[in-house]
C-alpha positions in Angstrom: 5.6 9.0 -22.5 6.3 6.7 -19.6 6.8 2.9 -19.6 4.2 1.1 -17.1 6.4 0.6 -15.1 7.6 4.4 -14.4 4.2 4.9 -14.3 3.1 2.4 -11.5 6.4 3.2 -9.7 5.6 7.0 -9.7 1.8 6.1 -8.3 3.7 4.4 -5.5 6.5 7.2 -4.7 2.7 9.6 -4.3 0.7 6.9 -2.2 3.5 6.6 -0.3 3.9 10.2 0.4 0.3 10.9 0.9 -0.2 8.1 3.6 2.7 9.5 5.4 1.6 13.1 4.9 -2.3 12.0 6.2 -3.5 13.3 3.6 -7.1 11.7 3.0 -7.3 14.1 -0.4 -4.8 12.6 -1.9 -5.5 9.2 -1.4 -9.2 9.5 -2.9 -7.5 10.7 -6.1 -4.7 7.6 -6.5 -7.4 5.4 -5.6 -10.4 3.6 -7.8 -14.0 4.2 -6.6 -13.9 0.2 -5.7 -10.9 0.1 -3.7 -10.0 -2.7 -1.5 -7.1 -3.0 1.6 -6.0 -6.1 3.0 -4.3 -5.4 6.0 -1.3 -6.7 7.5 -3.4 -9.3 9.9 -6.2 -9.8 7.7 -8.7 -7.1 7.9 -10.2 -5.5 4.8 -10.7 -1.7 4.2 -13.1 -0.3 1.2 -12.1 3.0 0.0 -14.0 4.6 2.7 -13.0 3.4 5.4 -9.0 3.5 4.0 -10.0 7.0 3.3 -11.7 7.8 7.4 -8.4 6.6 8.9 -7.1 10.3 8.4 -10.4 12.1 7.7 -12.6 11.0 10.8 -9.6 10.6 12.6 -6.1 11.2 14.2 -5.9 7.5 15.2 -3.3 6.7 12.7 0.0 8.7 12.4 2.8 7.3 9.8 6.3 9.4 10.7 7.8 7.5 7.8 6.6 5.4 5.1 8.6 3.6 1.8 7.9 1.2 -1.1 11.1 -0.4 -2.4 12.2 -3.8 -4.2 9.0 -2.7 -6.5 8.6 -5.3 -9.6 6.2 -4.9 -11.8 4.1 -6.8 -14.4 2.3 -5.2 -17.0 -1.2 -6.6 -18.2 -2.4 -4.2 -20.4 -5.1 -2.2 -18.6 -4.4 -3.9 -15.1 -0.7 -3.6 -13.3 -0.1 -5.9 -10.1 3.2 -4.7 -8.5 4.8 -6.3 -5.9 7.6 -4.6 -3.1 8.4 -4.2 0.4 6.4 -1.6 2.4 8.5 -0.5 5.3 6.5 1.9 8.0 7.7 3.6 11.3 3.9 5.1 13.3 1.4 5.0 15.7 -1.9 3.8 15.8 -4.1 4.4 18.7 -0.7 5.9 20.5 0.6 2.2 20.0 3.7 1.0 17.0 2.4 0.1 14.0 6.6 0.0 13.1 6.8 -3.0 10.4 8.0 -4.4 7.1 5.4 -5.8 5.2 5.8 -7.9 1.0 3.1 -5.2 -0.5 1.2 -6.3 -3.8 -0.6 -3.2 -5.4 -3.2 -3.8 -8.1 -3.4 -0.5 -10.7 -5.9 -0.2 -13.3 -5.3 2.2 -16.3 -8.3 4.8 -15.9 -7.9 7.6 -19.2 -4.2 8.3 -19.8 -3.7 7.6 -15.9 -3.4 4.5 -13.2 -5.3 4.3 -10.0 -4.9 2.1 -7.6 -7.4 -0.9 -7.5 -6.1 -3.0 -4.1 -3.6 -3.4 -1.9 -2.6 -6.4 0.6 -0.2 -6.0 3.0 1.5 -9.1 4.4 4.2 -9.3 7.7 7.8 -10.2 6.5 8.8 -12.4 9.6 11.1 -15.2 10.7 10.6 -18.8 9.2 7.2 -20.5 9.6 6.7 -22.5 13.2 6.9 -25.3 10.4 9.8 -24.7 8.6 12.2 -27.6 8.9 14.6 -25.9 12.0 19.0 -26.1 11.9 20.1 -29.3 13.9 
């Protein structure tokens, strides 16, 4: 039987290789009926509309995708796991190239874990406020 852990790791290794592979199928399965996105600049996906960005359309197009640096804490029925999210793609025929700190919420559903959430947030330089080298 696998620790949490493994278990949220492994849902990551098979988001990760569904959102890469467009595969819309794949994606509704891994994912809670109540699913919620964050994106990268603040906009918020429910499972449908995560979902239509490969199923209505051919807007989005991810020729490589990883999760790494995953840690995870365990909370009995509810994981929150927290990596970097590096992606190389187009959207719209424009880069959507970027590493992003990922936080993915799981919840246990039967002997499984599906993702509940996702944010997404740009790894960047140092704050405009950030006290600057003299």
């Amino acid at each position: 039987m696998a620790t949490t852990e493994e278990a949220i790791r492994e849902l990551g290794e098979r988001w990760a290789r569904a959102e890469q592979q467009g595969d819309a199928d794949a994606l509704d399965a891994l994912a809670a009926d109540d699913f919620t996105m964050v994106g990268p600049v603040g906009f918020v996906l429910n499972k449908q509309q995560w979902l239509d960005r490969y199923r209505t359309s051919s807007d989005l197009a991810l020729e490589s995708l990883s999760w790494d640096e995953v840690a995870v804490r365990d909370y009995g029925n509810t994981a929150v796991a927290i990596g970097v999210h590096t992606q190389r793609g187009q959207f719209q025929g424009r880069p959507v190239d970027g590493k992003f700190r990922a936080t993915h919420i799981a919840v246990r559903r039967g002997a499984g874990w599906v993702l509940a959430g996702m944010q997404l947030s740009p790894i960047g330089g140092p704050p405009p406020f950030a006290p600057r080298d003299q």
